[in-house]
N, C-alpha and C positions, 0 to 999 in steps of 0.2 A: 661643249658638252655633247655626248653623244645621245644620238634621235634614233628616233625609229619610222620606218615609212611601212604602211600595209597597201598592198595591191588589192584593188575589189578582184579582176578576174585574171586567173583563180585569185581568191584571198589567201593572201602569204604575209609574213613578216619579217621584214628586211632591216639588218642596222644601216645605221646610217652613220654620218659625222655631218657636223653645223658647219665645218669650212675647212679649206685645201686643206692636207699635210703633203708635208714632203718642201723642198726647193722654197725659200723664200715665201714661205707659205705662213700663215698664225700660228698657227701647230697647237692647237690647244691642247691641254695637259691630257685629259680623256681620249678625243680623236686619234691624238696619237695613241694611246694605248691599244685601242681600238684597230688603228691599220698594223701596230705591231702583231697585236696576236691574231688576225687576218696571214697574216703573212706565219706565223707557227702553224695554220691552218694548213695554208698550201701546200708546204711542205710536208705537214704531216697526213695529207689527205691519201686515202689507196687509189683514189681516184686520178691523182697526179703522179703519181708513179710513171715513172716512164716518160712521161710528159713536159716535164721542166728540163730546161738547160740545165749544163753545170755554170756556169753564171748564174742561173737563179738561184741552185741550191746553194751556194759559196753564200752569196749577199744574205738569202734570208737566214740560211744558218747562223750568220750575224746578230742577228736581231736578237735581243735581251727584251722582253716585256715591263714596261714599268718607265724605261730608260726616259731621258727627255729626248726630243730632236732638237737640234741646232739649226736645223734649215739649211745648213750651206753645203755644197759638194760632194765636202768629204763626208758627210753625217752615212751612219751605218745604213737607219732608214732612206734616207736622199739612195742611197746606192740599190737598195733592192727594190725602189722603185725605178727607179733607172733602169735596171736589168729587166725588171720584169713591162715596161712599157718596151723595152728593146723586143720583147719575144712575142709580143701581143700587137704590135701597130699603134695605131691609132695617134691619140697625141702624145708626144713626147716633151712632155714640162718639169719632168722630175716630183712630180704633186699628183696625189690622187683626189679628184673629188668628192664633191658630196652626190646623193643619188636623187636624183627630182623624179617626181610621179610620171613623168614622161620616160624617163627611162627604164621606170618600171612596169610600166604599161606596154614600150615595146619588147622587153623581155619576155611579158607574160604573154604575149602575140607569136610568141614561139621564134624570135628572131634573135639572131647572135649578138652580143653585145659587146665589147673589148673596156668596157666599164670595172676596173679594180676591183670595185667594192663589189658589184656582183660576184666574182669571181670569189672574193673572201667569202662573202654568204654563203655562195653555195660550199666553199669547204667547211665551213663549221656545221652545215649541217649532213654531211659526210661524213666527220667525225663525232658527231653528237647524239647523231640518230634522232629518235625519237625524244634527247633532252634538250633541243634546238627549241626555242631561242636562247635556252640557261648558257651561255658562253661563258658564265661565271662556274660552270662544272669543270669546264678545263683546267685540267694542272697548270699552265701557265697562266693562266688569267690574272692580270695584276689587282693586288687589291681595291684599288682607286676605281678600277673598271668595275671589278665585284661588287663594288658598294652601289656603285649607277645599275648594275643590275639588280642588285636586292632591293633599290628602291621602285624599279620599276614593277616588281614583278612580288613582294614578300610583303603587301598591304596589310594591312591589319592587325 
């Protein structure tokens, strides 16, 4: 299921996912939706322009919202993690993680972080503006995800 993490300083609000995707990973039916339209994010960010490989753009242009992952190699998702841990550093496991308070806290410390899921954050809300955290505003937003957003967020 996907989570969400809030930072005290600054206070922000960050998705999150409960456990790896990508490689050999759970891949929960949400999480992955979740790192998919992460990745429609980056891609479509003005922010990233310029900025990605064509290897990134290849893989994520790949990407379908909704899809399952398979975990294994060849999986679309598996590959534009892949690509995009090739361009970024850090670990290379083919899986993105989940975000722990700790990594949010040195984020918010003004420090770079080579954290995926930050990187999706910040593009959704690049592309979202001011309707950030609504990720269920996006045209691609798969339904399954939308619903985990309207429940979070359309009480009463």
């Amino acid at each position: 299921m996907v989570s969400t993490v809030i930072s005290s300083t600054p206070k922000k609000f960050w998705w999150n996912i409960d456990a790896k995707v990508g490689l050999n990973a759970p891949n929960n039916f949400f999480d992955v939706q979740l790192v998919q339209l992460g990745y429609v994010a980056i891609l479509g960010s003005p922010i990233n322009r310029g900025i990605l490989t064509q290897a990134e753009i290849d893989a994520f242009s790949e990407i379908t919202p909704g899809e399952g992952c398979t975990g294994r190699e060849d999986d679309v998702l598996v590959q534009a993690i892949r690509a995009h841990e090739a361009q970024r550093g850090g670990t290379q496991d083919g899986c993105v993680s989940p975000l722990s308070q700790s990594h949010i806290t040195y984020v918010a410390g003004g420090h770079q972080f080579a954290m995926i899921l930050i990187a999706m954050n910040n593009s959704f809300r690049d592309i979202l503006g001011n309707q950030f955290p609504r990720i269920d505003q996006m045209a691609d937003c798969p339904g399954g995800l939308k619903q985990v957003v309207h429940s979070l967020f359309d009480k009463g």
